[in-house]
Every structure is written in structure tokens, then in C-alpha cells.
C-alpha positions in Angstrom: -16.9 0.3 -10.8 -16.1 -0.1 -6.8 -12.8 -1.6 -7.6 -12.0 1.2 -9.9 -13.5 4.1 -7.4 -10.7 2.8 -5.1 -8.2 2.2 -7.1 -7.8 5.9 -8.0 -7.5 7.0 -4.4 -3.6 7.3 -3.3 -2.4 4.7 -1.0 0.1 6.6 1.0 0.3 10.3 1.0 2.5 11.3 3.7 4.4 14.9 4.4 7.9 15.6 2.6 9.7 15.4 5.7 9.9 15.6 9.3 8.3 13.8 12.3 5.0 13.5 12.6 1.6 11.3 13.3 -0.2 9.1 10.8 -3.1 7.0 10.5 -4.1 3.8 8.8 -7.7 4.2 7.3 -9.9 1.3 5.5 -11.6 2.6 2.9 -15.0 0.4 2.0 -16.9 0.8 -1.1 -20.4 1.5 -0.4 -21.1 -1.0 -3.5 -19.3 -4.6 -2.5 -17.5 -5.8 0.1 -14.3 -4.0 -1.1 -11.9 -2.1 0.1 -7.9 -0.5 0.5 -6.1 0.5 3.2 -4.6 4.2 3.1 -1.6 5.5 4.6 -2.2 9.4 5.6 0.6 11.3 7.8 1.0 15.1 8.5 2.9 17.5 10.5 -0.2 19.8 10.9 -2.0 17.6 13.0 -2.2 17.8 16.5 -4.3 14.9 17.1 -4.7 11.7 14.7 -8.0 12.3 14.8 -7.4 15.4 13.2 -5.9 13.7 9.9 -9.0 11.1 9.9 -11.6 13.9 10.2 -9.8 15.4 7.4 -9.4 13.0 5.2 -12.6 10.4 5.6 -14.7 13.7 5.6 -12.8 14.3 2.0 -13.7 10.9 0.8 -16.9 10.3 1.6 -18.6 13.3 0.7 -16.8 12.8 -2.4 -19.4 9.7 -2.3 -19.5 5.9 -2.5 -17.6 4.9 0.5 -17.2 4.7 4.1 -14.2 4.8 6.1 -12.8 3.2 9.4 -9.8 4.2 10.7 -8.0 1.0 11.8 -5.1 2.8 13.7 -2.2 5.1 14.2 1.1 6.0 15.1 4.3 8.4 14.0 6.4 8.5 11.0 9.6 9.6 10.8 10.6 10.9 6.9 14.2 11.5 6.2 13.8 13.0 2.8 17.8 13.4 2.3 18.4 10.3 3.1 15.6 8.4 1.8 14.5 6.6 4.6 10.7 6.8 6.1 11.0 4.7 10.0 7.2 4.0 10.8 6.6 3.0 15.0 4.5 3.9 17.5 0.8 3.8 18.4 -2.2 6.6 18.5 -3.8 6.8 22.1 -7.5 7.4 20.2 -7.3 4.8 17.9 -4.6 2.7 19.0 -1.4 0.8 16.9 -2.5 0.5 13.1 -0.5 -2.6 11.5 2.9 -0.9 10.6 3.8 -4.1 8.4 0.6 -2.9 5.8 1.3 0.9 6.5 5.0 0.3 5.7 4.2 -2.3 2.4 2.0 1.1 1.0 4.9 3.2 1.6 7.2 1.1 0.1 5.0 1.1 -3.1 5.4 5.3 -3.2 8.7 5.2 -2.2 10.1 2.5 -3.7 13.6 3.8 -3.5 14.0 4.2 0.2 14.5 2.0 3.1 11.2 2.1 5.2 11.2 -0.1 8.3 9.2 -0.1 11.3 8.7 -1.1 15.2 6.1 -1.5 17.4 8.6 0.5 20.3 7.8 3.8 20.9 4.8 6.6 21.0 
């Protein structure tokens, strides 16, 4: 049931376009020691905490899990062009692993070049 509960849950859900902050969030099952990592980016966000509020508040009062937000950074998504560059660091919750945030991209966007760098804020 766990692995199924967090299967459903998207793995990257990002904005359309533009530049704009994102944060890497572990999402643990409340039943095993289970879990996936989620890719959320937004331009509406002011802080990266704001997205993380947003979104672990969503999932767990949705119920059985807990959430950890693992770390952040910036996104840049050329939709025209098809190409999503991931880099940077969040000052709150400080550089999330752009190699995993960039492998969940690649699975929604499997037709565009994603790459990423540690450079940057």
C-alpha cells in the first residue's frame, strides 16, 4: 500500500516556463521506511519555503506521510527550446542534489536536454 500511495504522487511538477526557485522534498510513508524524492518549482514563490509549505502541507493532510525538504535551488525552463538548466542553492534549506532533481526531470521531460551546475544562486 505505501509503495503504491507514493507512487501516485508526481515526481516533478515544475512551471511551463521561466526562471524560477525549486525544491527537492523526500516524501516518507508513514507505513515503512519508504519513500521518493519530488521535484516542485514555481514562479509564484518568493521564498523556497513558500513552495514547501505549499506543497508538504498538501501532502500530508492528504495523510500517510511526512515530508523533509532535502534542498533547493533555481530552474531555468526554456519551453521553446526544450531545455530545463537546473543550478543554484536555497539559503533556507541549502543546495538539494541537482543530479536526482535533474534524473526526475528527465523522466517528465524526456525530450529535452536538462543539465545542471552547482554555480550560481
Amino acid at each position: 500500500m505505501a509503495a503504491e500511495q507514493l507512487a501516485r504522487i508526481p515526481e516533478a511538477d515544475i512551471d511551463p516556463s521561466g526562471v524560477f526557485k525549486y525544491v527537492l522534498i523526500r516524501v516518507h510513508s508513514k507505513q515503512d521506511e519508504s519513500y521518493v524524492d519530488i521535484v516542485r518549482g514555481y514562479s509564484w514563490a518568493e521564498y523556497h519555503a513558500d513552495i514547501y509549505d505549499k506543497v508538504s502541507g498538501d501532502l500530508e493532510r492528504a495523510g500517510g506521510v511526512d515530508c523533509e525538504c532535502v534542498g533547493g535551488g533555481r530552474i531555468k525552463h526554456d519551453s521553446a527550446e526544450k531545455k530545463i538548466h537546473v543550478y543554484g542553492y536555497s539559503m533556507g534549506f541549502g543546495r538539494a542534489n541537482h543530479a536526482v532533481s535533474t534524473e526526475k526531470l528527465k523522466v517528465r521531460y524526456p525530450d529535452y536536454e536538462i543539465t545542471w551546475a552547482n554555480e550560481g544562486y
